[in-house]
PyMOL commands that place a pseudoatom at each C-alpha (Angstrom):
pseudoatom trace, name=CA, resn=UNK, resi=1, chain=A, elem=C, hetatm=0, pos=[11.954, -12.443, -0.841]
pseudoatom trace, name=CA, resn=UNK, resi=2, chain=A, elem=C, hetatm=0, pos=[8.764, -11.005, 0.714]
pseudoatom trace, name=CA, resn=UNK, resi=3, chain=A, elem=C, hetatm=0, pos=[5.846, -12.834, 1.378]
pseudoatom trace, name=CA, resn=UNK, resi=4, chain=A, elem=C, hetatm=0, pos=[2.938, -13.572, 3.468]
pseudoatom trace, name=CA, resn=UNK, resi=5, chain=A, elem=C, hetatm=0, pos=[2.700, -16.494, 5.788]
pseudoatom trace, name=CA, resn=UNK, resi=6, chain=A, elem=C, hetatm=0, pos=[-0.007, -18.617, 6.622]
pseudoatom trace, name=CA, resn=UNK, resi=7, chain=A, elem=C, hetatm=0, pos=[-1.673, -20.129, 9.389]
pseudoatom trace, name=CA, resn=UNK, resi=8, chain=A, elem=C, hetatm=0, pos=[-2.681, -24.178, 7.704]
pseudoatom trace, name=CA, resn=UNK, resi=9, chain=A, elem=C, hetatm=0, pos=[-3.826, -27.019, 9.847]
pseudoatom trace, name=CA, resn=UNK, resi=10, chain=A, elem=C, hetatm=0, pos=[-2.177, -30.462, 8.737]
pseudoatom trace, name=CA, resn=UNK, resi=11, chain=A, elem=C, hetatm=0, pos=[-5.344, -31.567, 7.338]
pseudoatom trace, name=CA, resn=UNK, resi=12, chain=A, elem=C, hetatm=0, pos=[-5.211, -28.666, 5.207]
pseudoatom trace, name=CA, resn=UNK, resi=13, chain=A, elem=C, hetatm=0, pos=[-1.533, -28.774, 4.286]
pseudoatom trace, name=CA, resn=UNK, resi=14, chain=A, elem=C, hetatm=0, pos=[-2.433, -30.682, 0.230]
pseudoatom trace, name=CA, resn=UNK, resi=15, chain=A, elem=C, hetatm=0, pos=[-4.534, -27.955, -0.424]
pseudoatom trace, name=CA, resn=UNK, resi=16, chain=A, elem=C, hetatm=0, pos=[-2.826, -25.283, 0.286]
pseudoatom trace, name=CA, resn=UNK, resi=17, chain=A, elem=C, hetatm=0, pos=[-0.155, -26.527, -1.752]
pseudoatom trace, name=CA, resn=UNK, resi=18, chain=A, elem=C, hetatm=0, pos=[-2.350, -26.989, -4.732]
pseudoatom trace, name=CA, resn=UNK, resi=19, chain=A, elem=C, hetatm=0, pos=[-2.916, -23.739, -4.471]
pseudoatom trace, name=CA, resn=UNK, resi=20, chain=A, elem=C, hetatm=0, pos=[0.185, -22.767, -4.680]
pseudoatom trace, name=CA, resn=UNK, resi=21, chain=A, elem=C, hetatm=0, pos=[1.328, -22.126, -0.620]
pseudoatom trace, name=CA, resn=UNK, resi=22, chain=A, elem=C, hetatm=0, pos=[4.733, -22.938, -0.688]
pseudoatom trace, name=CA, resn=UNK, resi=23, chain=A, elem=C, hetatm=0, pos=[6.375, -24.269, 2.700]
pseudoatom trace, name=CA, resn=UNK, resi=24, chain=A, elem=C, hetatm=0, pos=[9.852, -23.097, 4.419]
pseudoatom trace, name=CA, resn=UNK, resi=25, chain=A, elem=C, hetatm=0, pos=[11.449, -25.896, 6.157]
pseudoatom trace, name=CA, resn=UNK, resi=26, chain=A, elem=C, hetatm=0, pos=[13.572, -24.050, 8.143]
pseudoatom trace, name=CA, resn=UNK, resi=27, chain=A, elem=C, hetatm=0, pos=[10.981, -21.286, 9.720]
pseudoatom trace, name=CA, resn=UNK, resi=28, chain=A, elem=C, hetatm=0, pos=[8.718, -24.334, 9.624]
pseudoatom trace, name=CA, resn=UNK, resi=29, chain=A, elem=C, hetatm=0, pos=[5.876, -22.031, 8.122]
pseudoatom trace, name=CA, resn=UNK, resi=30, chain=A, elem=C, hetatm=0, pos=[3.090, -21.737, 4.863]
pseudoatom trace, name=CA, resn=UNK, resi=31, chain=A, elem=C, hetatm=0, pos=[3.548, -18.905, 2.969]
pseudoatom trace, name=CA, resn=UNK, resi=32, chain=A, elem=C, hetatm=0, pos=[2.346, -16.909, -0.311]
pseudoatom trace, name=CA, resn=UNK, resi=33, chain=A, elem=C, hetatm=0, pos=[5.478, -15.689, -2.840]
pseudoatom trace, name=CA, resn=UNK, resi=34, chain=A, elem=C, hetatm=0, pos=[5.417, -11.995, -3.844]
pseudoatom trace, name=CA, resn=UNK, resi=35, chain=A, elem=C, hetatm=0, pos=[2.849, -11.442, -6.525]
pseudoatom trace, name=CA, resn=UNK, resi=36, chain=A, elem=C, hetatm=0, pos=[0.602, -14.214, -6.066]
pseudoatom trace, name=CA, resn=UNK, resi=37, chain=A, elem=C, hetatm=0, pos=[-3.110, -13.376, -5.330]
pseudoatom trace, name=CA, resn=UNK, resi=38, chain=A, elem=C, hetatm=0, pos=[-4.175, -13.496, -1.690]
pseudoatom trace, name=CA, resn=UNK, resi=39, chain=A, elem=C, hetatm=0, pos=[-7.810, -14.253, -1.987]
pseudoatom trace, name=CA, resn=UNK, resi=40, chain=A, elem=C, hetatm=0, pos=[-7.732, -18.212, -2.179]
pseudoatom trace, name=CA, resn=UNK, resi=41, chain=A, elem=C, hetatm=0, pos=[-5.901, -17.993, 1.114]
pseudoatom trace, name=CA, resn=UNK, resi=42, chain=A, elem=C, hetatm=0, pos=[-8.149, -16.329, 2.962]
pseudoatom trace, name=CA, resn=UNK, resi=43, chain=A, elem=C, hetatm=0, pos=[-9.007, -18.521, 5.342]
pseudoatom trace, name=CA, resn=UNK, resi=44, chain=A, elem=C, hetatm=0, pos=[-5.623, -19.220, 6.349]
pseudoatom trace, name=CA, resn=UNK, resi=45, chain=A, elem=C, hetatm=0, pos=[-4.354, -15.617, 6.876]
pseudoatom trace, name=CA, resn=UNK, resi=46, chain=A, elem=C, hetatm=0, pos=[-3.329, -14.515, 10.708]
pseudoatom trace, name=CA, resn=UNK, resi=47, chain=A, elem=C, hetatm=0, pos=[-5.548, -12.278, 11.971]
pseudoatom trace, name=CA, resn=UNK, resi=48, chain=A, elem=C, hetatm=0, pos=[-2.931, -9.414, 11.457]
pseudoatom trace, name=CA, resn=UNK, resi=49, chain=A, elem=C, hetatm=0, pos=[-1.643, -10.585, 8.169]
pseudoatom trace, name=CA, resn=UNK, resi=50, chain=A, elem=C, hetatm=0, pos=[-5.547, -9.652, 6.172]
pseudoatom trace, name=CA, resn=UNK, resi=51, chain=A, elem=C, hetatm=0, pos=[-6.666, -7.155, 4.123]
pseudoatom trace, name=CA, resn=UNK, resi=52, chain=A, elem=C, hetatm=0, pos=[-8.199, -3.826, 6.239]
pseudoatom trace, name=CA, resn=UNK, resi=53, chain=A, elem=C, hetatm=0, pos=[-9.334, -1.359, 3.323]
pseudoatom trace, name=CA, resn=UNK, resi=54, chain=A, elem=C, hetatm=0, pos=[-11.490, -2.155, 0.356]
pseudoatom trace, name=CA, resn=UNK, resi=55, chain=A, elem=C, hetatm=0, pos=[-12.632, 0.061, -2.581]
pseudoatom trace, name=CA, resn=UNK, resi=56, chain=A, elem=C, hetatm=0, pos=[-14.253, 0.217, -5.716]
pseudoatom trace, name=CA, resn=UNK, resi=57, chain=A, elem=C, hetatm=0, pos=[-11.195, 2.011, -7.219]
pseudoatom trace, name=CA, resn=UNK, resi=58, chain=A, elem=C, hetatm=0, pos=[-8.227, 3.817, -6.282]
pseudoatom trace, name=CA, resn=UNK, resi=59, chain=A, elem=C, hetatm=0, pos=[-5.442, 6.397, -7.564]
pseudoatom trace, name=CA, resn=UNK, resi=60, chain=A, elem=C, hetatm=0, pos=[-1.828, 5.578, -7.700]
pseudoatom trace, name=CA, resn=UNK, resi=61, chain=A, elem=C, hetatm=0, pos=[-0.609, 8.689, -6.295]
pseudoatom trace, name=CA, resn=UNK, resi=62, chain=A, elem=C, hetatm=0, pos=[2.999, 10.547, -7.941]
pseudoatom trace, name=CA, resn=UNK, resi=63, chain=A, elem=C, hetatm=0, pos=[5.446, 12.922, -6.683]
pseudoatom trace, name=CA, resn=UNK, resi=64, chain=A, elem=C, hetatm=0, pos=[8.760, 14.576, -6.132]
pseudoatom trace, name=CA, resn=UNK, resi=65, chain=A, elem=C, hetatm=0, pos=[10.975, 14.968, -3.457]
pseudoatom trace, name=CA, resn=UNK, resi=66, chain=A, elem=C, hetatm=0, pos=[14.916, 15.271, -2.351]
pseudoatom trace, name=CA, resn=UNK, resi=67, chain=A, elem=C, hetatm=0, pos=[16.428, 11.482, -1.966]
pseudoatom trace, name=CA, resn=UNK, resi=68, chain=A, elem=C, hetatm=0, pos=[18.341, 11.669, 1.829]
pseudoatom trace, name=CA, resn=UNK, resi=69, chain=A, elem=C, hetatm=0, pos=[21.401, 10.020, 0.588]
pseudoatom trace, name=CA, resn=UNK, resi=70, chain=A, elem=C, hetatm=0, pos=[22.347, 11.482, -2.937]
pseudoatom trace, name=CA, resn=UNK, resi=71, chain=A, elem=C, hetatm=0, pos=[20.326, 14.887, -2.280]
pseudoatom trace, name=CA, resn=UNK, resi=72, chain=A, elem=C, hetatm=0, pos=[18.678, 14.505, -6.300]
pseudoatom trace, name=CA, resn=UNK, resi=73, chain=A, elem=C, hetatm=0, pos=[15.049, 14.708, -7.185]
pseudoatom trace, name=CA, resn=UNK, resi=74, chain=A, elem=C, hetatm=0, pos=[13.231, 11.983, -7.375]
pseudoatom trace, name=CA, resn=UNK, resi=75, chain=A, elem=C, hetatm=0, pos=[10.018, 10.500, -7.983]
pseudoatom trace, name=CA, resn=UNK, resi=76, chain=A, elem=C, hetatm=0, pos=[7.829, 8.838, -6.052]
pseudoatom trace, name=CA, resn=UNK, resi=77, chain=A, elem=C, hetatm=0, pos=[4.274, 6.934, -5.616]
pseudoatom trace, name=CA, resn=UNK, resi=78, chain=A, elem=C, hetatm=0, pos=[1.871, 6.255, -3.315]
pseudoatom trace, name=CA, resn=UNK, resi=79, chain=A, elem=C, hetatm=0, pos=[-1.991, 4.852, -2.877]
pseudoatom trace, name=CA, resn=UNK, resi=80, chain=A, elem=C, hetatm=0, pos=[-5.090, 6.904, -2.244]
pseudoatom trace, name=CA, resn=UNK, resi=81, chain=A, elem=C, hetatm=0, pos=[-8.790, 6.338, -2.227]
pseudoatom trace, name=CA, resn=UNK, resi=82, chain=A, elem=C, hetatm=0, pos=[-11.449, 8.450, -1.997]
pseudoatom trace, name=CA, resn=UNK, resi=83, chain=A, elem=C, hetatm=0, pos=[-15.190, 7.874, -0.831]
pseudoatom trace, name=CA, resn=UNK, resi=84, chain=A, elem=C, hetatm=0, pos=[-16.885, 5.787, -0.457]
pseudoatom trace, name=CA, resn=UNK, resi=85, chain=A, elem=C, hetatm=0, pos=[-14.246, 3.256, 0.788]
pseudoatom trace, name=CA, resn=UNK, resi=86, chain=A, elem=C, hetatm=0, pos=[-14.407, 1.020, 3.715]
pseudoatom trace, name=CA, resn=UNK, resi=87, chain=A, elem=C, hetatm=0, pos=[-11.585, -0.474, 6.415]
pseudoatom trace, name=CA, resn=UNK, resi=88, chain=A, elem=C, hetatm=0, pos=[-11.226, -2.111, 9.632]
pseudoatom trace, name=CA, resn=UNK, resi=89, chain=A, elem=C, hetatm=0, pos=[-10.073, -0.116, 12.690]
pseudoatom trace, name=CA, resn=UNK, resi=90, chain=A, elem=C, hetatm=0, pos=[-7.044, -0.669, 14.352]
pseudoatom trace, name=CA, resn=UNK, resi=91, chain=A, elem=C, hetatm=0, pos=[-7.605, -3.086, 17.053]
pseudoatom trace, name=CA, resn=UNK, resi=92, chain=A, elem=C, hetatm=0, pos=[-11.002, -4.489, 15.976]
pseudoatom trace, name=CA, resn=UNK, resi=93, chain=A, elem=C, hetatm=0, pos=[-10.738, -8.419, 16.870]
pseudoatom trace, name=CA, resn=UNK, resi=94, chain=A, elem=C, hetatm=0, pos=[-14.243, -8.304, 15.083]
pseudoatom trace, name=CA, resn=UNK, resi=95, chain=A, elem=C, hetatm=0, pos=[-13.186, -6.979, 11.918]
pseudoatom trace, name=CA, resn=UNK, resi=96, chain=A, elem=C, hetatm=0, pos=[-16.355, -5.132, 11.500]
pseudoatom trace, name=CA, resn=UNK, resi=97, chain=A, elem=C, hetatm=0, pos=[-16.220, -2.694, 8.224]
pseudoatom trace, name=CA, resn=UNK, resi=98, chain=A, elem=C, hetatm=0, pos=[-16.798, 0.633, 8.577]
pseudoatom trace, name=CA, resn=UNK, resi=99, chain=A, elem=C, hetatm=0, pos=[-17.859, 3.403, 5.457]
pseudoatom trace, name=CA, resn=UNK, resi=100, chain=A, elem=C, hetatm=0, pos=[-14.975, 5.657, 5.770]
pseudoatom trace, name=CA, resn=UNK, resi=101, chain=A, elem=C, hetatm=0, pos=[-16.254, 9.491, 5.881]
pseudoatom trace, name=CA, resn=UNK, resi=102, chain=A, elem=C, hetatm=0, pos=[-12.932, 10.866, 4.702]
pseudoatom trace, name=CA, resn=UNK, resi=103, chain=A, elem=C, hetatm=0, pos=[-10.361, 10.184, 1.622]
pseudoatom trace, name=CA, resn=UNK, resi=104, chain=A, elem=C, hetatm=0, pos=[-7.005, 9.174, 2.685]
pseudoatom trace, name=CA, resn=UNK, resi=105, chain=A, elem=C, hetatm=0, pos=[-3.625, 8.822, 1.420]
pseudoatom trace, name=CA, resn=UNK, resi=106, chain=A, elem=C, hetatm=0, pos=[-2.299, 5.174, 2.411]
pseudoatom trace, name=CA, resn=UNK, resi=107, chain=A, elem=C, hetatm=0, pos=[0.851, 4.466, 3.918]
pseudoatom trace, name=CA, resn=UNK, resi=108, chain=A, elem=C, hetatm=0, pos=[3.024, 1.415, 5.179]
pseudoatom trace, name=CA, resn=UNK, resi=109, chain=A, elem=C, hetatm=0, pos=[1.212, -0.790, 2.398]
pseudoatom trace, name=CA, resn=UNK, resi=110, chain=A, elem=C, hetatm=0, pos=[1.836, -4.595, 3.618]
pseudoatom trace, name=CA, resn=UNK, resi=111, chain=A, elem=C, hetatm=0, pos=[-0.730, -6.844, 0.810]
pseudoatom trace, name=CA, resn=UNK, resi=112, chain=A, elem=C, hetatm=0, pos=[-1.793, -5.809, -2.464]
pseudoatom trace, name=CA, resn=UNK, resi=113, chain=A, elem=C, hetatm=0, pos=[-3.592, -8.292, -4.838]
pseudoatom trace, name=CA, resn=UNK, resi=114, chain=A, elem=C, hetatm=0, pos=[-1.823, -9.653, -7.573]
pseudoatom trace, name=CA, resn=UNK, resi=115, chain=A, elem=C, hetatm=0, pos=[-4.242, -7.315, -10.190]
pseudoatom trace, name=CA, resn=UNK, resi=116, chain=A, elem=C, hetatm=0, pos=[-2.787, -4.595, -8.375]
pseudoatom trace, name=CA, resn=UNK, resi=117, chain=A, elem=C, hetatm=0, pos=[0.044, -5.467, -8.383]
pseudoatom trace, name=CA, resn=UNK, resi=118, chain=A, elem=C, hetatm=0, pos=[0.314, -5.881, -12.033]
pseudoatom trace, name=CA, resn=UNK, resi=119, chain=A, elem=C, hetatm=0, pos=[-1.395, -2.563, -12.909]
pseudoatom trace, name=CA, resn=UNK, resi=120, chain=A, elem=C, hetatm=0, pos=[1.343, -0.378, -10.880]
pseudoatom trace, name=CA, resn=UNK, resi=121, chain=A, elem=C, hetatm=0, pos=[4.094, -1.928, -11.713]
pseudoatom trace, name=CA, resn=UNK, resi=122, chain=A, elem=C, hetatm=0, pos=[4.871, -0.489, -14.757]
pseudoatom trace, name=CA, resn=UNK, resi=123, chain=A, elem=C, hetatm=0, pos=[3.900, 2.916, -13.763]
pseudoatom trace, name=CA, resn=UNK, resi=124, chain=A, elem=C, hetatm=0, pos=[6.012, 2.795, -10.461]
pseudoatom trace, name=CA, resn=UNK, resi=125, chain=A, elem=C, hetatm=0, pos=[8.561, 0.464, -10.541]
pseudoatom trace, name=CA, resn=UNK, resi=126, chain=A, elem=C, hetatm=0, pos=[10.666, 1.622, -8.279]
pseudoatom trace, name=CA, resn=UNK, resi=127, chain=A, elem=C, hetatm=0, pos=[7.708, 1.327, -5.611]
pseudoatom trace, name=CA, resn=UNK, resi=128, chain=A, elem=C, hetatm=0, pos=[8.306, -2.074, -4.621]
pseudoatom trace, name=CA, resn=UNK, resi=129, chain=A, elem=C, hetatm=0, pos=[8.446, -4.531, -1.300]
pseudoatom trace, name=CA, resn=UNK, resi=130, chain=A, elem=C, hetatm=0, pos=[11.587, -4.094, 0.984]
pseudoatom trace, name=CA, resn=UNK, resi=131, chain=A, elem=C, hetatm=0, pos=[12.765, -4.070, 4.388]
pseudoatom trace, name=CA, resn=UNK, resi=132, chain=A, elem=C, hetatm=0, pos=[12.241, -2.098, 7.390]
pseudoatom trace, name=CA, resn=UNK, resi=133, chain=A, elem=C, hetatm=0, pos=[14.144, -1.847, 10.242]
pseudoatom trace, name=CA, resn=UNK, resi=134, chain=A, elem=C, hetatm=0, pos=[12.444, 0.822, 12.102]
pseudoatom trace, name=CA, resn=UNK, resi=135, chain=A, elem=C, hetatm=0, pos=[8.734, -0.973, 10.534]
pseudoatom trace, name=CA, resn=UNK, resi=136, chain=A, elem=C, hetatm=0, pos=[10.289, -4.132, 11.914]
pseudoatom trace, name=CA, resn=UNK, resi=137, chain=A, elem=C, hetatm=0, pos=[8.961, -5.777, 9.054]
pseudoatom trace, name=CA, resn=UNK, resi=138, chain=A, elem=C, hetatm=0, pos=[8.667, -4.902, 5.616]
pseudoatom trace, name=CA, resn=UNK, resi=139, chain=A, elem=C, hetatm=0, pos=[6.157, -2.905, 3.261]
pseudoatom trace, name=CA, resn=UNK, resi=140, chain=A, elem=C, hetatm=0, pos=[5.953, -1.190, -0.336]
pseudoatom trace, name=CA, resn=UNK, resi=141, chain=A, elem=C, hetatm=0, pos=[8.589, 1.525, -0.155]
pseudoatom trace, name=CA, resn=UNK, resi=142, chain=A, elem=C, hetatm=0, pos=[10.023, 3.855, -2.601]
pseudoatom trace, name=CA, resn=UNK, resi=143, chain=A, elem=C, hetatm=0, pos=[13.737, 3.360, -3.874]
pseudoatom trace, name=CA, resn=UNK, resi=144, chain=A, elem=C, hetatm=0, pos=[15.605, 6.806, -5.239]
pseudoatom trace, name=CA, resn=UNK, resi=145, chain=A, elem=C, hetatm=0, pos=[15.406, 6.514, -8.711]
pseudoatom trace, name=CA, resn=UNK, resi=146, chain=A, elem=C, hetatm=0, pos=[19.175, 8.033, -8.869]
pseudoatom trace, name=CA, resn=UNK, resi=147, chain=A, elem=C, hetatm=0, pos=[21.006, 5.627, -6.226]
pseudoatom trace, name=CA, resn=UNK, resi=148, chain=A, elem=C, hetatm=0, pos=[18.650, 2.863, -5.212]
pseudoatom trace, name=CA, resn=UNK, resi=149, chain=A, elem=C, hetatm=0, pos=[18.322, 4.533, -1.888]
pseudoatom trace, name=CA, resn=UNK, resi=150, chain=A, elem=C, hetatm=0, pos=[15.110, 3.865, 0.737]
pseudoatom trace, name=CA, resn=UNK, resi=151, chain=A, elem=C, hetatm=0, pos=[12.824, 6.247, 0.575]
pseudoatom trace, name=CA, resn=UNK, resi=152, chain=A, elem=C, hetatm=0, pos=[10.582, 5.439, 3.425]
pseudoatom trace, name=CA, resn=UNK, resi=153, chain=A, elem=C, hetatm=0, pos=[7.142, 6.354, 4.452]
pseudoatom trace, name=CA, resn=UNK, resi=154, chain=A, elem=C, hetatm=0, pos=[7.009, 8.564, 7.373]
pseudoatom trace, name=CA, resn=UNK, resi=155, chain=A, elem=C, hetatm=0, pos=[8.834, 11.519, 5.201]
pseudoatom trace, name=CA, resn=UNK, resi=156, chain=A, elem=C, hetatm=0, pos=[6.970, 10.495, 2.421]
pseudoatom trace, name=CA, resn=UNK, resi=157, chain=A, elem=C, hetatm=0, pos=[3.263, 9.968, 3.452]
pseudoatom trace, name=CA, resn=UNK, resi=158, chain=A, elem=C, hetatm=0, pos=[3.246, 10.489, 7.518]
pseudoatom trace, name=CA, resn=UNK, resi=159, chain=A, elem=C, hetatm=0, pos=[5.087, 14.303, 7.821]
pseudoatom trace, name=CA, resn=UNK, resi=160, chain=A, elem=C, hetatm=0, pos=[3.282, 17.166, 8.264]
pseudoatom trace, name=CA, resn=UNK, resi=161, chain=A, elem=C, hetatm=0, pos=[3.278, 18.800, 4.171]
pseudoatom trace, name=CA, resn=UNK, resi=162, chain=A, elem=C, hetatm=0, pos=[4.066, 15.033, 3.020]
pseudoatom trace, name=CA, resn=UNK, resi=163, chain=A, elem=C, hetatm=0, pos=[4.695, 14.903, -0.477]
pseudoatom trace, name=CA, resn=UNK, resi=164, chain=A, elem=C, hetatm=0, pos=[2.190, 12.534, -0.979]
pseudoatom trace, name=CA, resn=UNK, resi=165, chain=A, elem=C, hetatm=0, pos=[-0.088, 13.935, 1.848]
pseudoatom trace, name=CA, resn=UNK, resi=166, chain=A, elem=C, hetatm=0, pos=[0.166, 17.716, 1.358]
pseudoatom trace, name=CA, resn=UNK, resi=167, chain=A, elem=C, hetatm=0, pos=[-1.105, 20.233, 3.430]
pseudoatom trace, name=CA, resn=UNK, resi=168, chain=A, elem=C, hetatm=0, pos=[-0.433, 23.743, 1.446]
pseudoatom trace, name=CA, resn=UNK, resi=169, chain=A, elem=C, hetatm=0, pos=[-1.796, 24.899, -2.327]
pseudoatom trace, name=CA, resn=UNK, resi=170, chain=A, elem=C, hetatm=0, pos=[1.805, 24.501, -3.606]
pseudoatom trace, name=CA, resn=UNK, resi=171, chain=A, elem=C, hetatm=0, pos=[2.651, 21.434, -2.568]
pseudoatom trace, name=CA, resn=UNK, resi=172, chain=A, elem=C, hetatm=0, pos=[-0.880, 19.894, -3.489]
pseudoatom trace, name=CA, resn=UNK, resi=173, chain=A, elem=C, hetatm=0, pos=[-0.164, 21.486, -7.274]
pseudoatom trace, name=CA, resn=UNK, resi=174, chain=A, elem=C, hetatm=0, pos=[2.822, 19.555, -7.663]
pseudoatom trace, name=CA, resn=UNK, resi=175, chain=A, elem=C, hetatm=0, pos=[0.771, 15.746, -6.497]
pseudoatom trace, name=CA, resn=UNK, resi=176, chain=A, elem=C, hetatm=0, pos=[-0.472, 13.767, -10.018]
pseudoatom trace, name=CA, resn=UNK, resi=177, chain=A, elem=C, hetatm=0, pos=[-3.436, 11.279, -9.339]
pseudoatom trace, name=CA, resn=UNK, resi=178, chain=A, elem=C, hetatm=0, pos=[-3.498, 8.169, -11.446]
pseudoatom trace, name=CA, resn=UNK, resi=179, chain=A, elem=C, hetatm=0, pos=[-6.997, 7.599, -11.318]
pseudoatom trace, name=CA, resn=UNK, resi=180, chain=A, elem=C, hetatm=0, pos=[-8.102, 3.393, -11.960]
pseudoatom trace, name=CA, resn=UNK, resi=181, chain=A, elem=C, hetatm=0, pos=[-10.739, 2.548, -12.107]
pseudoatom trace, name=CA, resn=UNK, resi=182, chain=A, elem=C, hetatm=0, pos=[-10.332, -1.199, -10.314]
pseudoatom trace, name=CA, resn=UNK, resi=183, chain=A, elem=C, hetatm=0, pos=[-11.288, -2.767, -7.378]
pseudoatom trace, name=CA, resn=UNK, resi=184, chain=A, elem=C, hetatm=0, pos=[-8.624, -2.317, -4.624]
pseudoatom trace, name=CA, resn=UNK, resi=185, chain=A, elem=C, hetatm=0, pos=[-7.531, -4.166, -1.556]
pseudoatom trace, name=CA, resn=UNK, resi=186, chain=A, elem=C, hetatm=0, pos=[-4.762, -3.749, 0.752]
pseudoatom trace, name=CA, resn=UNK, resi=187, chain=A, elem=C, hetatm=0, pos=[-3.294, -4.027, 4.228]
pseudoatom trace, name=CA, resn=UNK, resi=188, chain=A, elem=C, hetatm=0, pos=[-2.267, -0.376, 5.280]
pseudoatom trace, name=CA, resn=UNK, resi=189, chain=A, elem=C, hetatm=0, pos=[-1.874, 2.408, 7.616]
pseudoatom trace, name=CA, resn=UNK, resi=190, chain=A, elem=C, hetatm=0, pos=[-5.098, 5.032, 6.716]
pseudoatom trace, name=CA, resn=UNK, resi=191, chain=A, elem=C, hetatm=0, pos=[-3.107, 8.511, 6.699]
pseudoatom trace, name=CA, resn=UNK, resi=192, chain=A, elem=C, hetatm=0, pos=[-5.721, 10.844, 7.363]
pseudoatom trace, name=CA, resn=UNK, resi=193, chain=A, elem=C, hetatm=0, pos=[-5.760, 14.575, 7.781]
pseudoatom trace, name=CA, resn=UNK, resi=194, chain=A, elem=C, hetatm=0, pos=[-8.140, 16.173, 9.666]
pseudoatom trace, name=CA, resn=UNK, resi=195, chain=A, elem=C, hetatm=0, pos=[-7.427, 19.908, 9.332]
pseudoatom trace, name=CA, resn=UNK, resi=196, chain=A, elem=C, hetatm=0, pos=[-7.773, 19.505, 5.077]
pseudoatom trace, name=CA, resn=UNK, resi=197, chain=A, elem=C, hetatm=0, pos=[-8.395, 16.428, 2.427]
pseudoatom trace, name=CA, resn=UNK, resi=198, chain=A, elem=C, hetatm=0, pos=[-5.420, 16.484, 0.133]
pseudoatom trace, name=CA, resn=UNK, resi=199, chain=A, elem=C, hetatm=0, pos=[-7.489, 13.978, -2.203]
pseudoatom trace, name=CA, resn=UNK, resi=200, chain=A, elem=C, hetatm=0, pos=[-10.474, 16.487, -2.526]
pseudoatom trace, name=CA, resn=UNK, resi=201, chain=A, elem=C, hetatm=0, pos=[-8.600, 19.462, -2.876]
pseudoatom trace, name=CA, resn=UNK, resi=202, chain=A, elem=C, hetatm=0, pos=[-6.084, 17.443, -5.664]
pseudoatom trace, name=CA, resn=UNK, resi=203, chain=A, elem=C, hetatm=0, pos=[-8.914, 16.596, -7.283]
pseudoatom trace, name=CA, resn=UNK, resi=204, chain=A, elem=C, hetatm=0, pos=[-9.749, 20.235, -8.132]
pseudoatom trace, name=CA, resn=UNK, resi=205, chain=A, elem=C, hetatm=0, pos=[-6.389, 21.335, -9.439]
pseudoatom trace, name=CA, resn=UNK, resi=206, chain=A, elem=C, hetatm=0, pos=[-6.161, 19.779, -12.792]
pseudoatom trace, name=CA, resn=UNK, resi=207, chain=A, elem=C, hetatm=0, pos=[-3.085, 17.531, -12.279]
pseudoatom trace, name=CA, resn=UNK, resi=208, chain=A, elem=C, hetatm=0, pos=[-4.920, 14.222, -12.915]
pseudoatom trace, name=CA, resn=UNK, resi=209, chain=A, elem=C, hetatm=0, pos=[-5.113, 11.246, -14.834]
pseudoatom trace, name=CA, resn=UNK, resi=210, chain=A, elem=C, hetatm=0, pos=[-6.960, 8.441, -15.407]
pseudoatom trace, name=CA, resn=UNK, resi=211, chain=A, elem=C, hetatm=0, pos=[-4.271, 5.495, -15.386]
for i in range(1, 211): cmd.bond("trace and resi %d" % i, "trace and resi %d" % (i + 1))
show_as sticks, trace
zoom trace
């Protein structure tokens, strides 16, 4: 089952079980189940285990594209904000925010609050936390709707002409946006293109909807 572990000092260890940290003998570690909200334990996060983009809302992002093990069409989702949005660079032992000056398509999604959680779930339910071996680690990857299959995120999100990052008029056409309206949080890689903004020019083409 995924879930996030947690850094607690003994002192500490009552509360975080009232809070609903649950501890694994064996790795001899705190931890948060899937689904439970992340803010009350904050303060006991690793430094690499918190949140690095916040917005004021967000779009659930929907495509199509060819599963690599049964070859059918399938559909699959992804997050995007737009401006204004703010994150925390790579590297930045600070974790200073910085106002983001371009939209971006997120990829290799590690936390999402419960609320978020709960919205998308029904709309993508085949989006949903498994395991990476080439991540080393695991994040919110798509499953082939036909044979269960892992659909992961560098052919999805990371590719030039991505289906959920798209490059060219014809492939933009064929992304939906889910727009909601929310507050959004997550731990992610920013997928940003310089050359174009897929969100912008998405926006334009009417092949939108609020969520």
């Amino acid at each position: 089952m995924p879930r996030f572990a947690l850094t607690v000092p003994y002192a500490e260890r009552a509360e975080a079980k009232r809070l609903g940290a649950r501890w694994d003998a064996k790795a001899r570690t705190w931890y948060v189940p899937l689904g439970a909200d992340i803010a009350p334990f904050s303060r006991w996060q690793p430094r690499d285990e918190a949140i690095n983009i916040r917005a004021a809302s967000y779009f659930l992002a929907r495509a199509t594209r060819e599963c690599w093990k049964c070859h059918g069409e399938t559909v699959i989702h992804g997050f995007a904000v737009r401006l204004p949005f703010q994150f925390i660079a790579p590297g930045d032992l600070q974790r200073v925010w910085q106002d983001a000056d371009h939209s971006a398509v997120l990829s290799y999604v590690t936390i999402l609050p419960a609320r978020v959680v709960e919205r998308v779930k029904p709309l993508a339910p085949l989006l949903t936390p498994d395991d990476s071996r080439w991540r080393n680690g695991n994040y919110w990857m798509n499953h082939c709707e036909h044979c269960g299959a892992k659909l992961g995120d560098q052919e999805n999100v990371e590719e030039h002409n991505a289906p959920l990052n798209p490059c060219y008029v014809t492939s933009l056409s064929k992304l939906v946006l889910l727009g909601v309206d929310e507050p959004f949080e997550a731990r992610a890689t920013i997928a940003v293109r310089r050359d174009i903004d897929p969100l912008a020019l998405a926006l334009k083409i009417p092949f939108h909807e609020m969520a």
